[in-house]
ROVEX-178662 format. One line per 10 residues: their letters; for each residue x, z, y of C-alpha. Coordinates in pm, 1 decimal. Each point is the difference from the previous one (the first is absolute). Layout:
<nodes>
A> X,Z,Y | ...
</nodes>
This chain:
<nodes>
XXXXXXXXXX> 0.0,0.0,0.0 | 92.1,-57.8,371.9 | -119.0,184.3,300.4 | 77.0,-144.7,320.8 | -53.8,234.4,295.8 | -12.8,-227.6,367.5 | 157.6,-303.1,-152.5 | 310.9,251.0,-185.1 | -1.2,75.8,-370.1 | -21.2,368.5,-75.5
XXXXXXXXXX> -21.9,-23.7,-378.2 | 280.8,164.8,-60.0 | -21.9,331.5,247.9 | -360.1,114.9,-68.8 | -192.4,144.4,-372.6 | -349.4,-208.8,4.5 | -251.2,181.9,-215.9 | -303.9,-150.5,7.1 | -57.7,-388.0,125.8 | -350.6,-179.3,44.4
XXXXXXXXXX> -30.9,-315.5,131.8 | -371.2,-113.6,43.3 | -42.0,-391.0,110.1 | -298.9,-59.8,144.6 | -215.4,-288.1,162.4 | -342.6,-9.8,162.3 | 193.3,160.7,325.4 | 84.1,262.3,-159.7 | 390.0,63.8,68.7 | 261.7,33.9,-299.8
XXXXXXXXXX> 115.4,345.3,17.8 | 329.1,194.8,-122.1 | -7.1,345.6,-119.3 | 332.5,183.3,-36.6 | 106.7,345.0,-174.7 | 384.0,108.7,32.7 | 162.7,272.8,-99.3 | 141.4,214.0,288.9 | 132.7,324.4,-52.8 | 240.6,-13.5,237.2
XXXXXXXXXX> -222.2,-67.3,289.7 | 186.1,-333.2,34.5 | -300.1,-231.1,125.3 | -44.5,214.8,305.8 | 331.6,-53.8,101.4 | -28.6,-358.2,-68.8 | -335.2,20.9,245.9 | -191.9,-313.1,-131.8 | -297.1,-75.6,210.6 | -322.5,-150.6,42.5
XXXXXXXXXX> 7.7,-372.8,55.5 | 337.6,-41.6,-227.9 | 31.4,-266.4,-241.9 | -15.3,81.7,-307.2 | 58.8,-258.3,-337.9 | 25.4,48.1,-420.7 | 143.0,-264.7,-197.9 | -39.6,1.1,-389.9 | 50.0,-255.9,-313.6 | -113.6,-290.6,269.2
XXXXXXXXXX> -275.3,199.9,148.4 | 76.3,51.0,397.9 | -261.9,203.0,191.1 | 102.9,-169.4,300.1 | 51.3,139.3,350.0 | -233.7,334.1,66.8 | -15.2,252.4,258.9 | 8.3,334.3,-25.0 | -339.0,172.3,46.8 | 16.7,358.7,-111.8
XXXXXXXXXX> 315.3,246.3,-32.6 | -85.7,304.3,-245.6 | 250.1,278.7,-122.0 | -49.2,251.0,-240.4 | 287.1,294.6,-161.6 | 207.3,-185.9,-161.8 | -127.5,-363.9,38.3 | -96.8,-265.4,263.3 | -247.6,-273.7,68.4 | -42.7,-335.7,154.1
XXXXXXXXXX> -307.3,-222.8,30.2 | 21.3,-344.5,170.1 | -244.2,-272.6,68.6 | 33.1,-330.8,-6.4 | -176.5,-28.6,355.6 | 182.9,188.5,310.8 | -140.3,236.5,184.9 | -55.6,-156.2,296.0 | -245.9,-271.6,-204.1 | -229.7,340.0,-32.5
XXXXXXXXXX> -109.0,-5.0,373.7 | -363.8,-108.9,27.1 | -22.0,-302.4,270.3 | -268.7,-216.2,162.0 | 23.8,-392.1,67.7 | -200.3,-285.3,-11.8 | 86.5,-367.6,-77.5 | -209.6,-298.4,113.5 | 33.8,-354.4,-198.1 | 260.9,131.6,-213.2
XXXXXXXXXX> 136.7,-100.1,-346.6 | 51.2,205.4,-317.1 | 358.1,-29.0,8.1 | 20.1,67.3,386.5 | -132.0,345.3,-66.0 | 180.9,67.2,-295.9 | 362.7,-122.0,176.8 | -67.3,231.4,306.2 | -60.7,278.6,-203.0 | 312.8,-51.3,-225.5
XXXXXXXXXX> 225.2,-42.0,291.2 | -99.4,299.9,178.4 | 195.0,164.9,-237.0 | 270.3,-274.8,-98.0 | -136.0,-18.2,-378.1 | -2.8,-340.1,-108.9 | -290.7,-220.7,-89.9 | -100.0,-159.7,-363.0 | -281.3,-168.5,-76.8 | -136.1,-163.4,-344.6
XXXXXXXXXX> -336.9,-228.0,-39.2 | -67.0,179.9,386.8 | -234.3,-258.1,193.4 | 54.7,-6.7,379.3 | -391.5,76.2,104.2 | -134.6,-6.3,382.7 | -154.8,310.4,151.5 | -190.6,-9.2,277.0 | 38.4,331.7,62.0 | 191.8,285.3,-174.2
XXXXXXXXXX> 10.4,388.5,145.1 | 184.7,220.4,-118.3 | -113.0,341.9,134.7 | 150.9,376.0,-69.7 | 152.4,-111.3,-280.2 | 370.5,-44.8,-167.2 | 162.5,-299.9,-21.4 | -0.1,-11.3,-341.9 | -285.8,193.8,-81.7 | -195.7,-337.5,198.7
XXXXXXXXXX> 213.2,-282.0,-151.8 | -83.8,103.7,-317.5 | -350.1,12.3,54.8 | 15.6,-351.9,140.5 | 193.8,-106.2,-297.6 | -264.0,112.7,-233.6 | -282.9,-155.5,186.7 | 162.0,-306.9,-56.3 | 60.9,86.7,-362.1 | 383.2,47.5,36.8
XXXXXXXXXX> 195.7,299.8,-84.7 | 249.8,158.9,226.9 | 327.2,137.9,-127.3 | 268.9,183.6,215.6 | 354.9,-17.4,-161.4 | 331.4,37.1,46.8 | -60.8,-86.8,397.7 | -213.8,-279.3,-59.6 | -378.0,-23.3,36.5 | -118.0,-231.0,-340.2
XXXXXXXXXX> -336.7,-123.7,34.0 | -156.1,-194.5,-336.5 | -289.0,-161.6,-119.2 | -108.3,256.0,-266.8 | -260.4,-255.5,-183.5 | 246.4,-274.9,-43.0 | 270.8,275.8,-136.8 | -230.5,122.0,-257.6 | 12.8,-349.5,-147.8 | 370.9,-0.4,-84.5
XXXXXXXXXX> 31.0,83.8,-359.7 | 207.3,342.5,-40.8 | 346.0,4.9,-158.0 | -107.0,101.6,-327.7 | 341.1,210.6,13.6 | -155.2,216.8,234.0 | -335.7,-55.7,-60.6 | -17.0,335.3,-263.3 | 157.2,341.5,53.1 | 117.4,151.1,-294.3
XXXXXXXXXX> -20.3,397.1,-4.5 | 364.2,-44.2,-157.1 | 111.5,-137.2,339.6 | -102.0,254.7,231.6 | 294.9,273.5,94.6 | -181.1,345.0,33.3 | -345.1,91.1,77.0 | -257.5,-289.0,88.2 | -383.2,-16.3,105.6 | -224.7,-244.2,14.8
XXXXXXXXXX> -329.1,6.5,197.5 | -379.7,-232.8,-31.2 | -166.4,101.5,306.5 | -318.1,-129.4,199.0 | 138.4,71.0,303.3 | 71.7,-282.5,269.6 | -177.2,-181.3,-255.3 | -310.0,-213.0,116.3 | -236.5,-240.2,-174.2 | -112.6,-218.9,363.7
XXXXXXXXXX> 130.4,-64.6,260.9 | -169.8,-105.3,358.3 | 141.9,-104.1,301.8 | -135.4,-36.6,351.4 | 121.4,-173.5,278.0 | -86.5,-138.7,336.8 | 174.8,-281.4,227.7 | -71.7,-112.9,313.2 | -299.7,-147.5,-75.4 | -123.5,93.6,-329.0
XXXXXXXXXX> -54.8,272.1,-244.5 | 163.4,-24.7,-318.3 | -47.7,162.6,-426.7 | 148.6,-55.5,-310.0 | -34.4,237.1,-322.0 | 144.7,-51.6,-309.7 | -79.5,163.3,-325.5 | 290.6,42.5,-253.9 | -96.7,-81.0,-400.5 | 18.5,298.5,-261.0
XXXXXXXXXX> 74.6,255.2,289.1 | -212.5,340.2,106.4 | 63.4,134.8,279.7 | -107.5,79.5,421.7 | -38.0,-303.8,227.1 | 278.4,-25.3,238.1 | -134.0,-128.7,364.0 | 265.2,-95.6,238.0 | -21.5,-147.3,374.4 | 208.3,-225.9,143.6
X> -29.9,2.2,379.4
</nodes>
């Protein structure tokens, strides 16, 4: 394993005990969660702080660029948490666009915070009119990005938006298609839940001149309706 701490590799000066890596999508941000040894008190010394990068390379998986979130210390032991948003993305902001593309949106956002911008099956659709009101920047993309039926993915300092449908149609890697309980290293859980689960969806919107509704019902699915408004 390899821990890089701001861009330096730290591997061999700390003890990690516990590592969890969760990637994520929806925009939801892959986090980091760090346990070290420390019973020397050396991590205060070293005075890591929010907003620090932090990165975990293993066997060809890289968790890519993250940023330090929480800072936790116990007798004996000390945490680290990082994100793979900054802080700053958290603030809540208002704007409004006016004849405005997909992509326009999506670029502004991503360069407010120098992350990069990757798109797959994305088309480039015309608003009329797009607010975005008390509300972080990511927090709103990825609404927008599921409206449209796209998923948003923030990674290694790049915002990754995809077209989820046309995804699910590439055949797995039958490789990695099935997890073997023999190839798990310690504990494991696995969870069939309902929530964030929903059976139709509706979505309302209006233009300049018109007021707009589309619903769609999915096959073999129970669950809530979803209703969503795009102004």
């Amino acid at each position: 394993m390899q821990i890089l701490y701001n861009g330096t590799d730290i591997t061999e000066s700390v003890h990690p005990t516990q590592v969890m890596i969760s990637d994520q999508s929806g925009g939801k941000p892959d986090s980091i969660v760090l346990q070290f040894s420390d019973t020397e008190g050396l991590w205060s010394q070293w005075k890591p702080a929010k907003g620090d990068t932090l990165q975990v390379r293993e066997e060809g998986l890289d968790s890519g660029v993250m940023f330090i979130d929480e800072i936790s210390q116990r007798a004996g032991s000390f945490g680290l948490a990082a994100l793979s948003i900054p802080q700053a993305s958290k603030t809540a902001r208002s704007q409004g666009w006016e004849a405005v593309r997909f992509m326009e949106i999506a670029t502004q956002i991503a360069a407010r915070y120098g992350f990069a911008l990757k798109t797959y099956g994305v088309t480039n659709h015309l608003y009329d009119r797009v607010d975005q009101i008390e509300e972080p920047d990511f927090a709103f993309l990825a609404g927008l990005c599921s409206l449209e039926g796209y998923a948003l993915k923030i990674n290694d300092r790049s915002v990754v938006i995809y077209d989820e449908a046309e995804q699910e149609k590439t055949a797995p890697d039958q490789q990695l298609a099935l997890i073997q309980e023999s190839g798990i290293n310690g504990n494991f859980e696995f969870v069939n839940k309902s929530v964030d689960i929903y059976g139709k969806c509706i979505v309302r919107g209006q233009t300049m001149s018109e007021y707009i509704e589309g619903e769609f019902t999915a096959a073999d699915i129970t669950g809530p309706t979803l209703v969503r408004r795009l102004y």
